[in-house]
C-alpha positions as CSV (number, residue, x, y, z in Angstrom):
1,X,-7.5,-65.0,69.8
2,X,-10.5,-64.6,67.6
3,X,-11.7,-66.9,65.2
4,X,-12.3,-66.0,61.4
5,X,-14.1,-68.6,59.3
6,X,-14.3,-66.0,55.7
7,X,-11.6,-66.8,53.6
8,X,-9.1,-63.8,53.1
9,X,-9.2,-61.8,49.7
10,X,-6.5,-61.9,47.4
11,X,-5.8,-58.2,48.5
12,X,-5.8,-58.8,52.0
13,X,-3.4,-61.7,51.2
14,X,-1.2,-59.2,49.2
15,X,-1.1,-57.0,52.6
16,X,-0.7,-59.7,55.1
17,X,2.9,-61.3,52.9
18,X,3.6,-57.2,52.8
19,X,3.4,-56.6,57.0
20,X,5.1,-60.0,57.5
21,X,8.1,-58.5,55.8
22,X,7.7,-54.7,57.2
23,X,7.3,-56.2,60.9
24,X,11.4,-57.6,59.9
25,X,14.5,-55.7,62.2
26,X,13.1,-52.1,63.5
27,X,8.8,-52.6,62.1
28,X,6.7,-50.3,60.6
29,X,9.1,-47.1,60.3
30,X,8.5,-44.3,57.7
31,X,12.3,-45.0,57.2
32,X,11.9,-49.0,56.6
33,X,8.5,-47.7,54.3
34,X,10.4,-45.4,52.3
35,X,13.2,-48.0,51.7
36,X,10.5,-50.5,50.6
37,X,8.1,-48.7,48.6
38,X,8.7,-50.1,45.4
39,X,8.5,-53.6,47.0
40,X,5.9,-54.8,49.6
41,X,5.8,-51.3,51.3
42,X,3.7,-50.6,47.9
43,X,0.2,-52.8,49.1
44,X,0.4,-50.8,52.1
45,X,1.4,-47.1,51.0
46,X,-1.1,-47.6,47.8
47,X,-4.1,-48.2,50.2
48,X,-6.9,-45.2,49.2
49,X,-7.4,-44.6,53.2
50,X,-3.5,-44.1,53.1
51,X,-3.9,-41.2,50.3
52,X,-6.8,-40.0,51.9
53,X,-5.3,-39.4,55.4
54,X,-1.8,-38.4,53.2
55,X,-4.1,-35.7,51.6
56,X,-6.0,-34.1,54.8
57,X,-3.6,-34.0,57.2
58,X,-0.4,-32.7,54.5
59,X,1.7,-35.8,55.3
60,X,4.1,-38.0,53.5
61,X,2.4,-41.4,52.6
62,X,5.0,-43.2,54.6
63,X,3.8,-41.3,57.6
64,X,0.2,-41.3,56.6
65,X,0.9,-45.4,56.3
66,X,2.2,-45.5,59.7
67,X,-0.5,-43.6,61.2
68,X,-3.4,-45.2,59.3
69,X,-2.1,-48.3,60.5
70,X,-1.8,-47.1,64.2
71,X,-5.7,-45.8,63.8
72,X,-6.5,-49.4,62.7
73,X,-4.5,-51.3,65.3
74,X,-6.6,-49.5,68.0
75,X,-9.8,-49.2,66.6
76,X,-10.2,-52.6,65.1
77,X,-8.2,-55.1,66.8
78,X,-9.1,-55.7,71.0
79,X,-6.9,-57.5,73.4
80,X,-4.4,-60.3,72.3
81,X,-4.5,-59.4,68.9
82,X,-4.2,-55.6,69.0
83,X,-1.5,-56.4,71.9
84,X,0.6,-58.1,69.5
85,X,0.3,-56.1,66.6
86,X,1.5,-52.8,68.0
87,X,4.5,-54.8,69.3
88,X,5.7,-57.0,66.4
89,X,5.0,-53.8,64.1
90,X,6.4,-51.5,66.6
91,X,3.8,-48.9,66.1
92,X,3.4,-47.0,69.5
93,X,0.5,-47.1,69.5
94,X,-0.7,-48.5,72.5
95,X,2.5,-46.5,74.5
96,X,0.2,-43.8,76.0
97,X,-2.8,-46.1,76.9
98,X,-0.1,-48.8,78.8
99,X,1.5,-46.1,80.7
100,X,-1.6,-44.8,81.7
101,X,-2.2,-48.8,83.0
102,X,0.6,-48.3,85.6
103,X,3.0,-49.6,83.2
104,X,7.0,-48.2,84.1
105,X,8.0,-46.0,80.8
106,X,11.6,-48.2,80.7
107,X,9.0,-51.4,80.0
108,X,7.2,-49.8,77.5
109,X,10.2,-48.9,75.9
110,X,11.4,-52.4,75.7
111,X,8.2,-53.5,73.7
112,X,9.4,-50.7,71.0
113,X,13.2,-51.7,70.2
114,X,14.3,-51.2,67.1
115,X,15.4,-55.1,67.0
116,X,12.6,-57.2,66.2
117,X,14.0,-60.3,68.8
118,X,14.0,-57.5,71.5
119,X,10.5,-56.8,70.9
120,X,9.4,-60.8,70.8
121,X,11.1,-61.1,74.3
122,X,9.7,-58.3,75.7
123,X,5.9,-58.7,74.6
124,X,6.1,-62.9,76.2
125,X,8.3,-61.7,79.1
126,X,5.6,-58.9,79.8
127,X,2.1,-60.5,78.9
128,X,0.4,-60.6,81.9
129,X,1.2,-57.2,82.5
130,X,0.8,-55.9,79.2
131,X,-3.2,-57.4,79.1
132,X,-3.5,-56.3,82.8
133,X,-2.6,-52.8,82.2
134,X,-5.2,-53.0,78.9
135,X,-7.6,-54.1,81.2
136,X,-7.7,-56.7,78.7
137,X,-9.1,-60.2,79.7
138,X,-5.5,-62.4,80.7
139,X,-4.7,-65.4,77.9
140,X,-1.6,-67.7,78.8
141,X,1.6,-66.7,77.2
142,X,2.5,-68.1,74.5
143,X,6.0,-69.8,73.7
144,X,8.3,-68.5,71.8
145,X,8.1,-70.5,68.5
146,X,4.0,-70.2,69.1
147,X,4.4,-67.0,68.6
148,X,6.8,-66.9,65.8
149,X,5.2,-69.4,63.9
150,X,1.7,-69.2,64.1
151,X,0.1,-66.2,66.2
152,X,1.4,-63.2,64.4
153,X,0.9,-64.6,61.0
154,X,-2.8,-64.2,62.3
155,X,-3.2,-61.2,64.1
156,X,-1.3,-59.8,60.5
157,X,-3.6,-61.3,59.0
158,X,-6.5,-59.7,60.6
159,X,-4.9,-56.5,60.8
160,X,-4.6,-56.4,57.0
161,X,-8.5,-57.7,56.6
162,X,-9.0,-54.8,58.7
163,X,-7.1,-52.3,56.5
164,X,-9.0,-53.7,53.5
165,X,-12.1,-53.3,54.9
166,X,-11.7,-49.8,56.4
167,X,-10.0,-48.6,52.5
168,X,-13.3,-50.2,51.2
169,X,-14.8,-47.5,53.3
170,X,-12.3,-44.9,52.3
171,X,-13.5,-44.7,48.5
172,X,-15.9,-42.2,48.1
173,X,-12.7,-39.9,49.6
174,X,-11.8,-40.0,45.9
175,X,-11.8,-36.3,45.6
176,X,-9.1,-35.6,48.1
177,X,-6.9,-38.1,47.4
178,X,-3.8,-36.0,45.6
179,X,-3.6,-36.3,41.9
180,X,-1.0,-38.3,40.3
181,X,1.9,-36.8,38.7
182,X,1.2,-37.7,35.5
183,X,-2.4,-35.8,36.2
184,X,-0.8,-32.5,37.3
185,X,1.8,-32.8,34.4
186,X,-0.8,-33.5,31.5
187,X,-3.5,-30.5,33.2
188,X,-0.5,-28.3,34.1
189,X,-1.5,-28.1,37.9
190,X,-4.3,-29.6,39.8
191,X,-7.9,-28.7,39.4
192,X,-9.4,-26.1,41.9
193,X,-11.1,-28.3,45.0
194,X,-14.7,-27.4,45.9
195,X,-15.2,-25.8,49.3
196,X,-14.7,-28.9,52.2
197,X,-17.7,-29.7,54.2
198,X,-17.6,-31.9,57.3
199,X,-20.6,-33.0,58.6
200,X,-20.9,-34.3,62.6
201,X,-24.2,-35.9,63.2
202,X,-26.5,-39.2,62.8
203,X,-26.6,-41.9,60.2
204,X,-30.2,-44.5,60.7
205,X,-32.1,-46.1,58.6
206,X,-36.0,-44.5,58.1
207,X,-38.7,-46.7,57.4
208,X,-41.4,-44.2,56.3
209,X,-45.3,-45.1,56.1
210,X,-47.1,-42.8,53.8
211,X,-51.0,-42.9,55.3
212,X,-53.4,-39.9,54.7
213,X,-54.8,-40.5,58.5
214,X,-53.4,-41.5,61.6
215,X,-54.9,-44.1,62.9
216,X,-56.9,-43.6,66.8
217,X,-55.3,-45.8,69.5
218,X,-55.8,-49.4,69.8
219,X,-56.6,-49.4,65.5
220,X,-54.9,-49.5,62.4
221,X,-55.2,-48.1,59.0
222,X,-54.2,-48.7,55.6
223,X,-50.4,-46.9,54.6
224,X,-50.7,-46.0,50.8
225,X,-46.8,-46.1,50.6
226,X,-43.7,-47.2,52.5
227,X,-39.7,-46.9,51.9
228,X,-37.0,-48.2,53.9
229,X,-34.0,-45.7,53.2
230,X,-30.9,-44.6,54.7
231,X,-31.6,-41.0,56.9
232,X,-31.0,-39.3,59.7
233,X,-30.0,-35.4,60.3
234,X,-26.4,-35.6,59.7
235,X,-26.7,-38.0,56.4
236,X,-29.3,-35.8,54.8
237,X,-27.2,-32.8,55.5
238,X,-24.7,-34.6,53.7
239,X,-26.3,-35.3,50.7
240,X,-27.0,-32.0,50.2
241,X,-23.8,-30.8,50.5
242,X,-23.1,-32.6,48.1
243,X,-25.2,-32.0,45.7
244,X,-24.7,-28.8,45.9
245,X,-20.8,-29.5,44.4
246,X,-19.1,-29.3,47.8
247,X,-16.6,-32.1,48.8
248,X,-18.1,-33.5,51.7
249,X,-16.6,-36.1,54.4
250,X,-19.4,-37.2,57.3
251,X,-18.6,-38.4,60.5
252,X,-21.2,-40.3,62.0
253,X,-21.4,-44.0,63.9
254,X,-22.8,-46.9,62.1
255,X,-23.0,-50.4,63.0
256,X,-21.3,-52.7,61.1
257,X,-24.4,-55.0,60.2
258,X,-26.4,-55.0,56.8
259,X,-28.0,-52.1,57.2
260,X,-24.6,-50.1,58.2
261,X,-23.3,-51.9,55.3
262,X,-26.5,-50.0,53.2
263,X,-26.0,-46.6,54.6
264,X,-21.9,-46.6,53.7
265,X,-22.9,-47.9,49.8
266,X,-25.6,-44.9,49.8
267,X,-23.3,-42.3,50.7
268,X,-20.5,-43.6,48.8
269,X,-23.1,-43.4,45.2
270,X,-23.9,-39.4,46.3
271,X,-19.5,-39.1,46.4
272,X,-19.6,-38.6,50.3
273,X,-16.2,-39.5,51.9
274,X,-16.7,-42.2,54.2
275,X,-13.2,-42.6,55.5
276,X,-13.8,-40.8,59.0
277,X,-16.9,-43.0,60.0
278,X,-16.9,-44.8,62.6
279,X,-17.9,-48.1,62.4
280,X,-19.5,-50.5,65.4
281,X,-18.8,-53.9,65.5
282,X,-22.0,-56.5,66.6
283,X,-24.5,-53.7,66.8
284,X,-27.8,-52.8,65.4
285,X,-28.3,-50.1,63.2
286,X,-30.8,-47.2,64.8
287,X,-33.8,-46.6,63.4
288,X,-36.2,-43.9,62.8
289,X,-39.9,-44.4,62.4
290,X,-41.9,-42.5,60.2
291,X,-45.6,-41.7,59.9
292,X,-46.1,-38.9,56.8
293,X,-49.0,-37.8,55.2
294,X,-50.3,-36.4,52.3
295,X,-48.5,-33.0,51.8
296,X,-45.1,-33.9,53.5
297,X,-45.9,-33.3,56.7
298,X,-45.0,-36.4,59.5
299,X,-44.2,-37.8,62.9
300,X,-41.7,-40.0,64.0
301,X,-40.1,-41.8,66.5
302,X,-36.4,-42.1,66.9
303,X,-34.5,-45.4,68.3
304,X,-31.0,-43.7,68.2
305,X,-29.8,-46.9,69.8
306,X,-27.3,-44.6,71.8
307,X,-25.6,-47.4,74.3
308,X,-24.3,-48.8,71.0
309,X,-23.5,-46.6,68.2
310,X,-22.5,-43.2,69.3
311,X,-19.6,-41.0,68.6
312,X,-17.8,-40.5,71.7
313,X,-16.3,-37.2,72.9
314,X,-12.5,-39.6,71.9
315,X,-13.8,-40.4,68.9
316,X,-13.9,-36.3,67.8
317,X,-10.7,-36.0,69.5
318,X,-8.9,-38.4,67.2
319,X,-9.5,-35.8,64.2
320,X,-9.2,-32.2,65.8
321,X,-6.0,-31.8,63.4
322,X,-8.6,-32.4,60.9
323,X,-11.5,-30.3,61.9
324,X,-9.2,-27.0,60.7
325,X,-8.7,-28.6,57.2
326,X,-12.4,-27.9,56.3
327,X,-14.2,-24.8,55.6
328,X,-17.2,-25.2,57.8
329,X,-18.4,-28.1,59.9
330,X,-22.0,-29.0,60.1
331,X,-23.0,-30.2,63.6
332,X,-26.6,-31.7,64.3
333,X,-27.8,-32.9,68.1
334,X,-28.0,-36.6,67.2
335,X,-24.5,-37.4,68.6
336,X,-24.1,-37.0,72.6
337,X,-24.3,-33.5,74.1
338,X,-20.4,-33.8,75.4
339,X,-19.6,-34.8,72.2
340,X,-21.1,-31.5,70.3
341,X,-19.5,-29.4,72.8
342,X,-16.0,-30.7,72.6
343,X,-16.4,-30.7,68.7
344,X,-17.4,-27.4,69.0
345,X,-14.3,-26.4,71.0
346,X,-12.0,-28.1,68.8
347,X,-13.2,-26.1,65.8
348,X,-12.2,-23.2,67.4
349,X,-8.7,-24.3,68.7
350,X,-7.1,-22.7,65.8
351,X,-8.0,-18.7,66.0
352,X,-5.7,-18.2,63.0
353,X,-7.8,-20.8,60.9
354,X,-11.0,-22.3,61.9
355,X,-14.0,-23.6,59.9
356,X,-17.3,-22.0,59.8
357,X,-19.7,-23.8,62.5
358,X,-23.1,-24.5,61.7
359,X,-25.5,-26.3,64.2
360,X,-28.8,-27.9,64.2
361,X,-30.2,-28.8,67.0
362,X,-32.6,-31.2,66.6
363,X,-33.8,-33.2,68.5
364,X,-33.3,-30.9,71.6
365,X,-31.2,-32.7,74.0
366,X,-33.6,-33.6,77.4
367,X,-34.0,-31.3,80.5
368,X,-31.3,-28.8,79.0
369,X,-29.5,-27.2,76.3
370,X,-25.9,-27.1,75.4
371,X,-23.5,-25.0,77.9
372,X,-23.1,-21.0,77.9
373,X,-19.4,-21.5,76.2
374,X,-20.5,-24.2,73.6
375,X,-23.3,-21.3,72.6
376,X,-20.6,-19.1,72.2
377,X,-19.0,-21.5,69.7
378,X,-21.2,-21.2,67.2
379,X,-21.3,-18.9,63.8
380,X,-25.3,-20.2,63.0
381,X,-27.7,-22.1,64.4
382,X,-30.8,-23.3,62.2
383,X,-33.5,-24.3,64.7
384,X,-37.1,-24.7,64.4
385,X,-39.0,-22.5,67.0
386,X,-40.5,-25.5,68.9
387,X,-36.5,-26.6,69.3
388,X,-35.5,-23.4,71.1
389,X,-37.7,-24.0,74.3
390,X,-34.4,-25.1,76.6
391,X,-33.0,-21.5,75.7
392,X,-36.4,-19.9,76.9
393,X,-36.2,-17.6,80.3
394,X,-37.2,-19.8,83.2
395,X,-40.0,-17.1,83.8
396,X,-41.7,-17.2,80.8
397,X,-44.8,-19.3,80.6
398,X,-45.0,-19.4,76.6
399,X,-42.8,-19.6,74.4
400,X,-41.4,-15.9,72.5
401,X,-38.9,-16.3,69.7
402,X,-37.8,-12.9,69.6
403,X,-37.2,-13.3,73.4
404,X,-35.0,-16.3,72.7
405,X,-32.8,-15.1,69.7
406,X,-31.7,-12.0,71.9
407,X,-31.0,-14.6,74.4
408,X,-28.7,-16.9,72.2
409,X,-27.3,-13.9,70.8
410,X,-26.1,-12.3,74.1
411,X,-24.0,-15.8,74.8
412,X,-22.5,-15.7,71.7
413,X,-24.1,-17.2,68.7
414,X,-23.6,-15.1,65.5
415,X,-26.7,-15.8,63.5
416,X,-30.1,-17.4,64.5
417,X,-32.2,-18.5,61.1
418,X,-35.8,-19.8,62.3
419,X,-37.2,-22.2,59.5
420,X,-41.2,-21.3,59.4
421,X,-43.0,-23.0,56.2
422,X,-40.8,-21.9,53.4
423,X,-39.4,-19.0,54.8
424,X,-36.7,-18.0,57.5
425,X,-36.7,-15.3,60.5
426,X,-33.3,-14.3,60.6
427,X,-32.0,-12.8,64.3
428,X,-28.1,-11.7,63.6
429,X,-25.4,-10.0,65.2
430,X,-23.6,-9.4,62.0
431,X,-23.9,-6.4,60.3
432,X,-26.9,-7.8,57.9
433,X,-28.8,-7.2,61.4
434,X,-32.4,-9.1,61.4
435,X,-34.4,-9.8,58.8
436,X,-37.3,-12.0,57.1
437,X,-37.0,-13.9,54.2
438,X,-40.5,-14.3,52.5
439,X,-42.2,-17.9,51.5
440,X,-41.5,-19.6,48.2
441,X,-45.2,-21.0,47.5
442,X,-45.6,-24.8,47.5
443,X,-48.3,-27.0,48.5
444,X,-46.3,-29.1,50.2
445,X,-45.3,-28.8,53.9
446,X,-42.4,-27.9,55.2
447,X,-40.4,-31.9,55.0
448,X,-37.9,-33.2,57.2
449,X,-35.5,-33.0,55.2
450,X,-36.1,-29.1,53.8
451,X,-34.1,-27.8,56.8
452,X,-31.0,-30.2,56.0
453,X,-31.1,-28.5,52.9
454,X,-31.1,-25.0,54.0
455,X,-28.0,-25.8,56.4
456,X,-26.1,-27.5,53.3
457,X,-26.7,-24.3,51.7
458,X,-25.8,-22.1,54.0
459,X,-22.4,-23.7,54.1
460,X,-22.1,-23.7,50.2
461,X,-23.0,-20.0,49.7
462,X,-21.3,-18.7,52.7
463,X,-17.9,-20.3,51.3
464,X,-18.5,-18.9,48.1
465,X,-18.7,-15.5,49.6
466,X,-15.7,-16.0,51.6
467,X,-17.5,-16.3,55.1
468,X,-19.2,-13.2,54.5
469,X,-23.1,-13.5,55.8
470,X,-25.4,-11.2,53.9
471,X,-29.2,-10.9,52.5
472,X,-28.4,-12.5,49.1
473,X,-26.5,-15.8,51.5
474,X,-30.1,-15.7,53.3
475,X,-31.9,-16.2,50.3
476,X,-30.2,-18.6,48.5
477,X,-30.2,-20.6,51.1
478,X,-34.2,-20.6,51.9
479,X,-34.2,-20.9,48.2
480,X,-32.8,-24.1,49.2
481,X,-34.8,-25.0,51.5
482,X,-38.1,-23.9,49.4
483,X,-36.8,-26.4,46.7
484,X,-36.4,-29.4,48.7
485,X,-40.3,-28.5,49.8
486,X,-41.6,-27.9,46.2
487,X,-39.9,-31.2,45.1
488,X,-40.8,-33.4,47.8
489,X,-42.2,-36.4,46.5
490,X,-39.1,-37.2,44.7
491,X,-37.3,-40.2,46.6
492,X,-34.6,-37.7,47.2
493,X,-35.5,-34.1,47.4
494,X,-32.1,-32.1,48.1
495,X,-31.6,-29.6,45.1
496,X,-28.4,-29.1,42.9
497,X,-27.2,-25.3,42.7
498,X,-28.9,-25.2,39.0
499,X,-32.5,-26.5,40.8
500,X,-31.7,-23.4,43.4
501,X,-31.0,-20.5,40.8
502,X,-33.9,-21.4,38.5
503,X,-36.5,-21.4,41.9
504,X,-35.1,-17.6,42.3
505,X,-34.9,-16.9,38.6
506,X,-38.8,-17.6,38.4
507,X,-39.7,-16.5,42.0
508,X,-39.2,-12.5,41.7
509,X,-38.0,-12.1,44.9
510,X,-34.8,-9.4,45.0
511,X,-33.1,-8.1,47.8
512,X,-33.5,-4.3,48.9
513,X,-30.3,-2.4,50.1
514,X,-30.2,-1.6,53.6
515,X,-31.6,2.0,54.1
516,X,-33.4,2.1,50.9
517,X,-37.0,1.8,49.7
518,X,-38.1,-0.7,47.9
519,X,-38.2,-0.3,44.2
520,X,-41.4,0.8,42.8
521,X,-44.0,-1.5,41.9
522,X,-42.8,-4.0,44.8
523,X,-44.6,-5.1,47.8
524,X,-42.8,-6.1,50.9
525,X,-43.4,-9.7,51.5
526,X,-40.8,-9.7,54.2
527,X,-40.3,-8.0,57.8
528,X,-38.6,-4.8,57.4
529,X,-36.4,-4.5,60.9
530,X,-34.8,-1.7,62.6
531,X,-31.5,-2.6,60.4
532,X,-33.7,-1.5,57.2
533,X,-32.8,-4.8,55.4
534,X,-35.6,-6.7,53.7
535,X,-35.9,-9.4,51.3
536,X,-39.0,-8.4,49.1
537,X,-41.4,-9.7,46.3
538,X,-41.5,-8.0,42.8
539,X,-45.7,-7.6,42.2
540,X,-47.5,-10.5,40.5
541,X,-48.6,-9.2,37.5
542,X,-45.1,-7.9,36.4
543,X,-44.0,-8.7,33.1
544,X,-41.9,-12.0,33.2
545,X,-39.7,-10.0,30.9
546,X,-39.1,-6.8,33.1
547,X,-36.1,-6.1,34.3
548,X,-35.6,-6.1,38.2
549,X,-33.5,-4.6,40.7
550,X,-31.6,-7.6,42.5
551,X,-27.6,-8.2,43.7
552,X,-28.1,-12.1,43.2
C-alpha cells in the first residue's frame, strides 16, 4: 500500500464518505447511481470530468460516472490499491487485463458479484492470483476485518484524491460540459458550439535565450533576453486554435512535477480542455532549448524525454470513440511514430463520420517516415521542405520539392502546403489543383511558432467552409501564419480571427478565379500552375480606397 502524508481536501473527503456508501450491496452500478443521485451519488455524478466525458461521448452521467471512475481506477491507482478498488466497487475494470493473466472467466466473475460479501471473499480467497496475473509485485493477504476496516477506507480514499485531482484537470472542458436546464430554458435552446479541435502532439517547457550571435565552440556570449515558457508543437497548435474561437481539447503527456503542473495552468488560462491529458507520475518534464536571434529566427535542441512521458499507441486507443466527435484532429511528430499511425487509423474508422486530419511532421522521425497506409490517412500535411527529405526517391542526390509532393500525393495525401518565409506552395489533389500563395512582408523571420498557426488555421477555416479546401482557405490560413511572423516579439504571437482579416484587409492580396486573368492593374505575385489558380497582389500604388476584385 502507498503512503500519503498530504492531508485530504474537504472535497476529496466529500467523495471518499460518497464511494464508501456506493461500494454498499452490488458497487458502483448506473442503477445504484441513479437511485442515489440526490444523495452521495451527487459528489460523484457532479464531478466536471464526469460532465465532460457525459458530453463527448453522448452518455448518461450515471454511465459517464461509472466509466470515468473505471479510467481512474486504471490509470492512477497500481497494484494493491487499484486491485481492490475495482473489486469492492465492482467496476470491471480490470476483467479483460486478468483474463488476459491466465485468470479462469468463472474467477473473474466471482470478484464482480452483485453481493458485496461475495466480492470481499473472492478478492482475499484470490490475492495471490489476482497480483500474479497483474504482474503486480505479491503483498500478504490481508484478513478479513483488515480489509473491512482499514484498507479499503484507503485505497477509497485515494481513489477519490485521484478523481479530484484528474476533475482539477478537467476544467478548462468548461465549454462542452452540457448546459443546465435552467440555461437552455432561460436562452430557449443552447448556444451554437464552435467547430471541435483535437490536438495530438507534445507539451515541454522552452527556455529560450535571445542572443544576436552564436557563440564559437569552447566560448560564451552574452543573451540579451531569456523566457522559460510552456511550448512544444502540439501546445502551440493549441493555443492557436483557440484563439481563433475553436473549442479545443489537447492530448499530450505531461509529467506530473511543477513544471507539468505549469503547462496544465497555461492551457487551462487560453480555455484549452485538459481532461484527455495524460499525466506521468515521478517524471521530468521535457525540455526544449532555444537559441533565437534577432529577427525570430533560432535553433534548438529538443530533450523529449521519450522513456518517460510519451503517449502510447493504448493511450490513443482509450479515446477512438472520441476521435469521431471532433471536426478535425491536429497530429504533430512529437508523440511515437506507432502512435501517429494508429491515431491516424482510428480517425478514419468511421467512413460515415470522420474528422479532418491535419499533420505536421516535425521533427522528422529518424532513418524513415511514416508507413505508405498512414500517408494515405491524411487530408493535409504542413511540412517545411527540409522535413520532407525521408519521402525523397532513394536516387535522388538533392533534395526536389516538386519531386516529393507528387510522391506523397500518389500514396494518398490530399493536400501538401510547404511553409517558405511568409508564404505557402500548395501541391493538392483536390480540385483547387496547385498553387502559390504570395508573402505578407515582415522583417521578421519565419518563427517557430508561425507554422502552428497556419495549421490552427487551416482547421478553423476549413470547418467554416464545411471541409471544402479552396484558394480563399489557403490564404486565410498563410494570413495566419504571416501574422504570427509580423507580431513576433509579442510573448505570445498566435493571432485572433479579427488580427487575420485586418492583415488581408490591408495586404491587397485577392484571389483570381481559376481560368481567368488577373484583373487589370494587378501583378501576379504568386505561381500560376497548370490548374490556372493563383493567389495575386493588387499593384502598390492603388488607391487604398479602390475597390478590388476578391471572394474573401
Amino acid at each position: 500500500m502507498t503512503s500519503h502524508a498530504a492531508a485530504p481536501s474537504p472535497n476529496a473527503l466529500v467523495l471518499t464518505h460518497a464511494l464508501e456508501k456506493l461500494r454498499m450491496r452490488e458497487g458502483l452500478t448506473p442503477s445504484r447511481l441513479h437511485a442515489a443521485r440526490h444523495a452521495h451519488g451527487a459528489a460523484l455524478l457532479e464531478l466536471a470530468s464526469v460532465r465532460r466525458y457525459a458530453g463527448v461521448h453522448n452518455l448518461q452521467p450515471v454511465e459517464a460516472a461509472r466509466a470515468v471512475v473505471g479510467d481512474c481506477v486504471r490509470d492512477s491507482l497500481a497494484g494493491t490499491e487499484q486491485i481492490v478498488a475495482d473489486v469492492i466497487l465492482s467496476l470491471g475494470a480490470l476483467a479483460e487485463a486478468l483474463t488476459g493473466g491466465g485468470m479462469p472467466e468463472r474467477m473473474v466473475d466471482a470478484l464482480y458479484s452483485a453481493h458485496l460479501g461475495h466480492r470481499r471473499r473472492a478478492l482475499l480467497t484470490q490475492w495471490n492470483a489476482l497480483h500474479a496475473a497483474l504482474a503486480s509485485p505479491p503483498t500478504e493477504a490481508p484478513s478479513d476485518r483488515s480489509l473491512r476496516a482499514c484498507i479499503e477506507g484507503l485505497v477509497l480514499g485515494e481513489l477519490a484524491r485521484q478523481l479530484i485531482r484528474r476533475d482539477v484537470h478537467s476544467l478548462g472542458a468548461r465549454s462542452v460540459v452540457p448546459p443546465a436546464p435552467a440555461e437552455v430554458a432561460a436562452n430557449g435552446s443552447a448556444r451554437r458550439r464552435p467547430g471541435r479541435v483535437a490536438v495530438i502532439g507534445g507539451a515541454v517547457m522552452d527556455a529560450t535565450f535571445r542572443t544576436k550571435v552564436l557563440p564559437q565552440v569552447e566560448t560564451s556570449t552574452e543573451a540579451h533576453g531569456f523566457d522559460l515558457s510552456p511550448g512544444g508543437k502540439g501546445l502551440t497548435q493549441a493555443v492557436a486554435a483557440a484563439r481563433l474561437g475553436l473549442d479545443v481539447s489537447l492530448v499530450a503527456a505531461v509529467a506530473d512535477d511543477r513544471f507539468g503542473a505549469q503547462i496544465l495552468e497555461y492551457l487551462q488560462g487560453e480555455g484549452i480542455d485538459t481532461s484527455l491529458m495524460k499525466i506521468v507520475p515521478d517524471a521530468h518534464t521535457p525540455f526544449t532549448g532555444i537559441i533565437e536571434f534577432e529577427l525570430g529566427n533560432s535553433i534548438a535542441v529538443n530533450w523529449r524525454n521519450a522513456m518517460e512521458v510519451r503517449l502510447d499507441v493504448r493511450d490513443v486507443e482509450r479515446l477512438s470513440q472520441s476521435l469521431v466527435a471532433f471536426d478535425a484532429l491536429l497530429v504533430t511528430f512529437e508523440i511515437p511514430r506507432e502512435t501517429t499511425q494508429r491515431t491516424l487509423a482510428l480517425a478514419h474508422a468511421n467512413a460515415d463520420r470522420r474528422p479532418i486530419v491535419i499533420v505536421t511532421p516535425g521533427q522528422p522521425y529518424p532513418e524513415s517516415g511514416i508507413s505508405g497506409q498512414a500517408l494515405a490517412q491524411i487530408d493535409y500535411m504542413v511540412a517545411h521542405p527540409w522535413e520532407l527529405g525521408r519521402y525523397s526517391s532513394s536516387d535522388q542526390s538533392t533534395l526536389d520539392v516538386d519531386a516529393v509532393a507528387r510522391r506523397l500525393l500518389a500514396y494518398g495525401v490530399q493536400t501538401l502546403c510547404v511553409p517558405v518565409g511568409s508564404g505557402c506552395t500548395i501541391y493538392s489533389e483536390t480540385p483547387v489543383g496547385s498553387f502559390s500563395v504570395p508573402t505578407f512582408p515582415s522583417i521578421y523571420k519565419e518563427s517557430s511558432a508561425a507554422r502552428d498557426a497556419f495549421c490552427a488555421a487551416l482547421a478553423a477555416k476549413l470547418i467554416d467552409a464545411g471541409g471544402q479546401f479552396s484558394e480563399e482557405v489557403a490564404l486565410w490560413a498563410t494570413a495566419a501564419m504571416s501574422a504570427a511572423t509580423a507580431d513576433h516579439p509579442l510573448p505570445n504571437s498566435m493571432p485572433e480571427r479579427r488580427r487575420v482579416e485586418q492583415l488581408l484587409r490591408v495586404s491587397r492580396f485577392t484571389v483570381a478565379p481559376r481560368n481567368h486573368p488577373s484583373p487589370a492593374g494587378t501583378a501576379a505575385s504568386g505561381s500560376v500552375h497548370p490548374s490556372g489558380a493563383a493567389v495575386t497582389g493588387a499593384a502598390a500604388d492603388a488607391p487604398a480606397r479602390e475597390p478590388r476584385e476578391s471572394v474573401l
